[in-house]
C-alpha positions as CSV (number, residue, x, y, z in Angstrom):
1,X,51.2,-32.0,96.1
2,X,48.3,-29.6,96.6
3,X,45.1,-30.5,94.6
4,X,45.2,-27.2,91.8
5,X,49.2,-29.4,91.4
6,X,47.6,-32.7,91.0
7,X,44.5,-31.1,88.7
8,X,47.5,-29.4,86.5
9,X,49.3,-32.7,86.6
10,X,46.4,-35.1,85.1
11,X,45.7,-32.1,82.7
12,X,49.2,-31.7,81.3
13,X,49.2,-36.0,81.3
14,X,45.6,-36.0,79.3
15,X,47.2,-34.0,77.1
16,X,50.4,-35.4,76.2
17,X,48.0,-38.7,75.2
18,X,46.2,-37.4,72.9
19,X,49.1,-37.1,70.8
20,X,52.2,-39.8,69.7
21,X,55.0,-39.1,70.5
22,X,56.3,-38.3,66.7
23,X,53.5,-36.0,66.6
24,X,54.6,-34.0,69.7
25,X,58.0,-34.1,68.6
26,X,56.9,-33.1,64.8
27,X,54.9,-30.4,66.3
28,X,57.9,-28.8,68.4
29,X,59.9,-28.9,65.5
30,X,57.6,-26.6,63.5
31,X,57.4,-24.1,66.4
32,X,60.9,-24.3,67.1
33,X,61.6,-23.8,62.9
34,X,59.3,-21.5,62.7
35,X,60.8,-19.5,65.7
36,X,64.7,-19.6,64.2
37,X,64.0,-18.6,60.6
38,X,62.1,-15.3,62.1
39,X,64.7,-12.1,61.2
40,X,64.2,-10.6,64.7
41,X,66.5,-13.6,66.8
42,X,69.8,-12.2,67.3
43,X,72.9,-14.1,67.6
44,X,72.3,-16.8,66.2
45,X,73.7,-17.4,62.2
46,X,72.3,-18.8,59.5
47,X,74.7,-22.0,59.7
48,X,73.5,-22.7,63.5
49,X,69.6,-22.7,62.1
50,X,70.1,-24.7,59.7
51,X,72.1,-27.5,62.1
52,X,69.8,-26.9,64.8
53,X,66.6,-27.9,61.8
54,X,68.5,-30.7,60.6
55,X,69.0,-32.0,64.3
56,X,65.1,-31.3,64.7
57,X,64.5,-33.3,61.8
58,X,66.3,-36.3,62.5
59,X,64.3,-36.8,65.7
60,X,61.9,-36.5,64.0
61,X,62.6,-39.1,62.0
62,X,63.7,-41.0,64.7
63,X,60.7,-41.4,66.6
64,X,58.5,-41.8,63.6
65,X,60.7,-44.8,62.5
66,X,60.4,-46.2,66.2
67,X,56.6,-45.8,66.9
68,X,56.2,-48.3,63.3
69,X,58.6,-50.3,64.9
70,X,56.7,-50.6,68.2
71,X,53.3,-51.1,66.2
72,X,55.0,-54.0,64.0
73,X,56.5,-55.6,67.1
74,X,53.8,-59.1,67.5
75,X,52.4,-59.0,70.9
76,X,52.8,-62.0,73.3
């Protein structure tokens, strides 16, 4: 890799810890929300946005619930 890759690299690594990751994934779910209840995106129905959010959601749940189980876990 040249050095503007490996520069790019660290940067997108710094920021990916800033954040958990339910927070990343909570934050993507907003966009992405935000993005399929806009009236301009064709193809796409009412029924698929609303599975697609529930989906979103879960993961959301999902990781939230896992990152307090990680934290609750007693270290060795």
């Amino acid at each position: 890799m040249t050095q503007t890759e490996l520069a790019m690299l660290g940067d997108v690594r710094k920021f990916f810890q800033t954040d958990s990751c339910a927070e990343i994934i909570g934050s993507m779910n907003s966009l992405l929300e935000a993005l399929l209840f806009c009236k301009d995106l064709e193809n796409v129905t009412p029924e698929m946005r609303v599975d697609i959010a529930n989906q979103l959601r879960t993961v959301t749940l999902l990781s939230k619930l896992n990152e307090r189980n990680v934290r609750n876990i007693p270290q060795a």
